[in-house]
N, C-alpha and C positions, 0 to 999 in steps of 0.2 A: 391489447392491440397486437397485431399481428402487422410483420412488414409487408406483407402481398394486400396489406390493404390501403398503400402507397403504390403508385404506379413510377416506371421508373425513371420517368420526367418531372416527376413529381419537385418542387421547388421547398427547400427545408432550410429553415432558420434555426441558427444556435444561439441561446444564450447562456453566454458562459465557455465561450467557442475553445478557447485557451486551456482550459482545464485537462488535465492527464488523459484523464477517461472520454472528456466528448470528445477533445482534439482527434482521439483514435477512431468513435466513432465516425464523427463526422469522414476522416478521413476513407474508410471502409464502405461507409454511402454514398461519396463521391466518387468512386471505386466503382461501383456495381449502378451507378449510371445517374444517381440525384445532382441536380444542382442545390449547391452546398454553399450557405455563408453563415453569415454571425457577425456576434458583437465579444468582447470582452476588455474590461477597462485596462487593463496589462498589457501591454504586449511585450514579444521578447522571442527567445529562439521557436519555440512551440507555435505560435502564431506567422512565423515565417514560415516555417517551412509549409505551413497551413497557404499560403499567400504562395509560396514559388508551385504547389499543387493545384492552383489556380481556385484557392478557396478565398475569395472576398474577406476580409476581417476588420471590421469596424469596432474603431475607440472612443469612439463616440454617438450615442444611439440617438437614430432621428425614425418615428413610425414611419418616414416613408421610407424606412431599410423593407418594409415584412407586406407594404401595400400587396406582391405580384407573389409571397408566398404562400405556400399552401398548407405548409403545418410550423409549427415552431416546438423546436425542443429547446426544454429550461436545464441549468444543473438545479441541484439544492440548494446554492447561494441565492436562490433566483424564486424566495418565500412571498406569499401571495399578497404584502405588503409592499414589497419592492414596488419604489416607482417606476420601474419598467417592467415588471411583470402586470402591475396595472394595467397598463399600455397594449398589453400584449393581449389580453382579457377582453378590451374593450374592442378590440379589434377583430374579433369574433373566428380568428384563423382554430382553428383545434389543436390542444396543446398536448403536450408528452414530457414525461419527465425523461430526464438521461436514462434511469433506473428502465422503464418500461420501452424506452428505443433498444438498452441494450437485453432485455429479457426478452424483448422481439426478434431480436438477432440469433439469440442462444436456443429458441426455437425452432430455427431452422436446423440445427445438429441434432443426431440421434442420442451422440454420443457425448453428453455437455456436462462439463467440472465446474462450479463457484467455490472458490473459497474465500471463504467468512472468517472472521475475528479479529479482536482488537489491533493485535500486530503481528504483523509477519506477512500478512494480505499480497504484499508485492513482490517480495522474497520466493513467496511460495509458489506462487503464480507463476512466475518468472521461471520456476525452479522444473516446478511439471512442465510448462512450455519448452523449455532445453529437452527436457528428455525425450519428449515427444516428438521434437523437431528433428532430433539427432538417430531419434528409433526407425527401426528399419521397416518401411513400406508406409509411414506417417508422413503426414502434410499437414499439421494442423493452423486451425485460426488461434491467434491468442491477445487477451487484451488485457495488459497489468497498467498498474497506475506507479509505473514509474519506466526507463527508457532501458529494455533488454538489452543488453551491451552485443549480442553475437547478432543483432538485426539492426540496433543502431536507432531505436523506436521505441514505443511504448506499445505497437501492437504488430500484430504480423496476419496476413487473409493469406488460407491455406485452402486445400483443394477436398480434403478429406472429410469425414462427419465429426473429428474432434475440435471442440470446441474449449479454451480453459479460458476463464476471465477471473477479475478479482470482482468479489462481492461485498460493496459496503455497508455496513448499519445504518451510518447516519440520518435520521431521522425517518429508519428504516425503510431505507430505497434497495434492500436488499430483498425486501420482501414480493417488487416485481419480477423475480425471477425464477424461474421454474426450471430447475434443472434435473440431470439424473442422480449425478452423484454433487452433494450440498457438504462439502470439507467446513470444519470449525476447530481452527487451531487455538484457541481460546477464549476468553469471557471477562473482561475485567472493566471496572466501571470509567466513561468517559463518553465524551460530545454531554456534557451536564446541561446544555444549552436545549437538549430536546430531551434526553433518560431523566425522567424524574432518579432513579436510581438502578441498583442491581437488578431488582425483582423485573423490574421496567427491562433491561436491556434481556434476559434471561428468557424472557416471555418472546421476544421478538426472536430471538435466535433458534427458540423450539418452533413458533410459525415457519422461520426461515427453512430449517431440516425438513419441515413435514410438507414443504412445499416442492420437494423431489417423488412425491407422491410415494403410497404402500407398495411400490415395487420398484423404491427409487434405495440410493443410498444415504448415509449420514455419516461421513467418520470424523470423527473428536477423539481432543485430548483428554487422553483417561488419567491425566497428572493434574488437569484443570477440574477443580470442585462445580466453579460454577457451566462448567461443559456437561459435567455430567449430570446432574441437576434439570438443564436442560432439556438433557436427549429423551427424560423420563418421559416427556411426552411426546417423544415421535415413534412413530406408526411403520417406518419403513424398518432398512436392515441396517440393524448398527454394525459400523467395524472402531474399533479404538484403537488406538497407539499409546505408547510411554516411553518419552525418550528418559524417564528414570529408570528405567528396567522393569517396570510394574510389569512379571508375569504374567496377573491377569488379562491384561490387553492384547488383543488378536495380535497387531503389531508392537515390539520391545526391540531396544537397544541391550546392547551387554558388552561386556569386554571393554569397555570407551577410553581410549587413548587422547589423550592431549598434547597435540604437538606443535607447540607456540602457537598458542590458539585456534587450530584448525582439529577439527576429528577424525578418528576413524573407529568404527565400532562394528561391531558382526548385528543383522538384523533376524529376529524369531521371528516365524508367524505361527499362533496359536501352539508354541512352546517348542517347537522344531524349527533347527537352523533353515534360513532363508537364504541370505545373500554376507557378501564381505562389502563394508562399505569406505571407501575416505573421500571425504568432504572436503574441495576447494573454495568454499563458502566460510568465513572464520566465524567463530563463534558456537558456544556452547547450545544457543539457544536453536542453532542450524542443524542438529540433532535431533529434536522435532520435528522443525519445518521437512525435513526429510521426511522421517518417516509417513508425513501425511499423504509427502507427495508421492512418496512407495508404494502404499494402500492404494492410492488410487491411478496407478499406472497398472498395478494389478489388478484393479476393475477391469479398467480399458483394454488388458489383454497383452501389454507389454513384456518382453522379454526381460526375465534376471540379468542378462548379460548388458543389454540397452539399458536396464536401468543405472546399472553400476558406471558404466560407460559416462552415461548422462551426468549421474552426480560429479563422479570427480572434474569431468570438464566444466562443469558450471561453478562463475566465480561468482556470481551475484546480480543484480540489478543495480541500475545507476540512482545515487544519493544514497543506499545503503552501504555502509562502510568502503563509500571508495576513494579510491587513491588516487588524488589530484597531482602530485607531484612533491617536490619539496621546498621549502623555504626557509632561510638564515638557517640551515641542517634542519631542519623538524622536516620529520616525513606528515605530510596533510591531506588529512580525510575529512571527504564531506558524508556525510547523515541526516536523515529524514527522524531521526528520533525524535519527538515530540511529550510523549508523555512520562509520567517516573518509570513507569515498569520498563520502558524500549531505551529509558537513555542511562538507565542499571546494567542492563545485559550488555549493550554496545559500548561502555564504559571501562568492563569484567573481560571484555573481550579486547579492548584499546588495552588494558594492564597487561595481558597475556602478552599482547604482540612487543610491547613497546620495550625500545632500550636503555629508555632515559626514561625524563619523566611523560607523564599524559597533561599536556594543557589543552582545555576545553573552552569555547567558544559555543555560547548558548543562546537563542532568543526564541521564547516563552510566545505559544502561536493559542491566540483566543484567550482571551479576557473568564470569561467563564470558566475554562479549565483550569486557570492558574489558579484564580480564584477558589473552585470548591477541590483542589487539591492541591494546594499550599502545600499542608503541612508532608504532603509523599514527596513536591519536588524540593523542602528542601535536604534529605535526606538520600536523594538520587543520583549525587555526586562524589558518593564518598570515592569512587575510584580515581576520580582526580588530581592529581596535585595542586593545580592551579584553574580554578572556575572565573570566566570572563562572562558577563553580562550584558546585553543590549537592549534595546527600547522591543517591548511585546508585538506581536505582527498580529494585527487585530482583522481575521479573516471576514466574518460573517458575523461578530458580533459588538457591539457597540464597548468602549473603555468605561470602566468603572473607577473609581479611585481608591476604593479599598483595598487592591493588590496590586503589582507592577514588579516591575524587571528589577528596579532599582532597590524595592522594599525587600524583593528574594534576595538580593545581593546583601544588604544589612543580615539576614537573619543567618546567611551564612561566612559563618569565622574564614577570612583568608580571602573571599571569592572581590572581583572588583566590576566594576559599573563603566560604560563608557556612553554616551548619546551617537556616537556615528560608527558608522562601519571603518571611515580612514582613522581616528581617532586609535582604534583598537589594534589596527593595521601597522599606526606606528608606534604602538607600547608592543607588538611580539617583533618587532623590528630589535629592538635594541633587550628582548627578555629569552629570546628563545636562544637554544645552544645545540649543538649535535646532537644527533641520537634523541631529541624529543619528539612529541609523537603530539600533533597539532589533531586536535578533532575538532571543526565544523559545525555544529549540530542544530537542528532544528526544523520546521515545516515551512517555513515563512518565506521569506527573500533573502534570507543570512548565505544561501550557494549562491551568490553574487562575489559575497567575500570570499569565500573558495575560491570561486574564476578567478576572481582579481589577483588575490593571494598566488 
């Protein structure tokens, strides 16, 4: 699908309007001249500002929302069992998934970035967007799945041919998009509700690369096995990174300074000094997400100086490690960590910073995932002192009874169980003490409690 095959009165329905990624699309279509509405069962800040933009938002779906539209875009919650995607079907409008509205979009750019991988997706995104935005003679468009803190959004429409967006797997909706340069900051197993496994997810990530075509790019983690495993079957030009200092990698870290969790390290390319870098982004694992997004500023043509520039003034994106304020003394951070590997790192990185101790506030997002990775999360807490527990935020897939919030909480020594958010609210009322460091975490509705907190 190509967007010039929408005209630009053209009348377009969302389903799933709410979501990160459409919210931004949709927003950018309403922008460049569509009428724009939707449904999504949630509403909440995203959905306003959707509504004060003059985008219709309905909470409740009746077919005669789509009678007068001309196309409808679904997200991935929105599987061809859904009783409203039924609806939607029978209704004979022509359908598009988020994935192929926004690889319609990224077509329009000569000059288009996706990055792909398990985590780090919005960080990174986010990360090349600042620098780009902040580089000298760039305007770029950019669309992460979380809210840029220096635009106050989750996506930004610029003037120029760079385009950077995040590119998801799930259920490989990554694979509508055709970009030049195809970033993969790693490969680890999850969304179990569609990857039958590794081999599964591994396979879709080498389509994903080689869908930047034999004069396109691919750069990956040359620290990630299953990245490079991958790339064996892509066709274009590989560039790799190692933020362990792997020599062999066109881009490396060396020298890496740790300064209460924040880095700074000198960056190689193909074994000659490049740049000096320090990271206002904390975290060890932001030492990668770097370097990918270095790699590929140096595709685009950016200047060493912009780039440096870029890094250090970038603090991050919103829901990853940020800092809501403070409470009963504990400094509180909210987080999108979700799976064992992202709530290790952002954990390694709460121990860094913190002065007292780390209490964590957790709720386990998809029944599925908790489920065929039990035994990683409960092992993904060790940097905690104190693990709090909630009821599981069950996205897109149906409750099981075999695992739960409460059953992770037994299995781990010390960690405690609550059923409501006030509940929990008022056991760190009368537990937390100065100088402890309150982390947030999770995919679900749990940055409620954050706000409220």
């Amino acid at each position: 699908m190509r967007i010039n095959d929408l005209k630009n009165e053209s009348n377009l329905y969302f389903l799933g309007i709410g979501g990160i990624s459409m919210s931004a699309i949709a927003m950018i279509l309403s922008g460049k001249g569509y009428k724009v509405s939707g449904y999504d069962k949630t509403l909440g800040d995203v959905t306003n500002k959707l509504e004060k933009n003059g985008i219709k938002v309905y909470s409740e779906f009746d077919v005669k929302q789509i009678e007068n539209c001309d196309a409808i875009i679904y997200s991935a919650a929105f599987g061809p069992d859904h009783e409203i995607m039924i609806e939607a079907v029978k209704s004979g409008k022509p359908l598009y998934s988020r994935a192929e509205i926004l690889g319609a979009l990224a077509n329009l750019y000569t000059n288009s970035v996706a990055i792909a991988g398990t985590h780090g997706k919005s960080t990174t995104s986010g990360m090349l967007g600042h620098i780009l935005l902040n580089a000298a003679g760039c305007d770029p468009t950019v669309v992460v799945g979380a809210v840029m803190r220096d635009v106050g959004s989750t996506y930004r429409i610029g003037t120029d041919n760079n385009f950077v967006f995040e590119a998801c797997e799930y259920k490989d909706s990554f694979l509508s998009f055709f970009p030049k340069v195809a970033v993969v900051l790693n490969i680890s197993l999850d969304h179990t509700d569609y990857f039958t496994g590794i081999e599964h997810m591994r396979d879709s990530f080498t389509r994903f690369m080689n869908n930047s075509g034999n004069d396109g790019f691919a750069i990956y983690n040359y620290d990630c096995e299953n990245c490079i495993l991958a790339a064996k079957g892509y066709n274009g030009t590989h560039i790799t990174f190692s933020g362990s200092g792997n020599s062999n990698a066109d881009y490396y870290a060396e020298n890496i300074c740790n300064n209460c969790g924040f880095a700074s390290f000198d960056v190689y390319k193909n074994n000659n000094f490049y740049i000096s870098v320090k990271l206002s982004a904390p975290g060890e694992h932001n030492i990668s997400n770097a370097l990918a997004a270095i790699a590929a500023c140096d595709i685009c043509g950016i200047s060493k100086e912009d780039i440096v520039k870029g890094l250090v003034s970038y603090a991050g994106v919103g829901r990853r490690f940020e800092y809501k304020g403070s409470f009963c003394g504990a400094d509180v951070y909210d987080d999108y960590a979700h799976h064992p590997d992202e709530i290790k790192v952002t954990l390694s990185t709460a121990k860094d910073i913190a002065k007292g101790r780390v209490i964590t506030v957790f709720q386990p997002h998809n029944y599925s995932r908790l489920h065929d990775l039990f035994d990683d999360f409960k092992t993904a807490f060790e940097d905690t002192d104190l693990l709090i527990l909630c009821p599981l935020y069950a996205a897109r897939d149906s409750v099981g009874t075999e695992v739960s919030s409460e059953l992770l909480s037994k299995s781990i020594d010390g960690s405690l169980y609550f059923e409501t958010f006030e509940e929990i609210k008022n056991y760190l009322r009368s537990e937390l003490k100065n100088g402890d460091l309150l982390m947030i975490m999770g995919a679900g509705d749990i940055t409620k409690l954050a706000n409220s907190i």
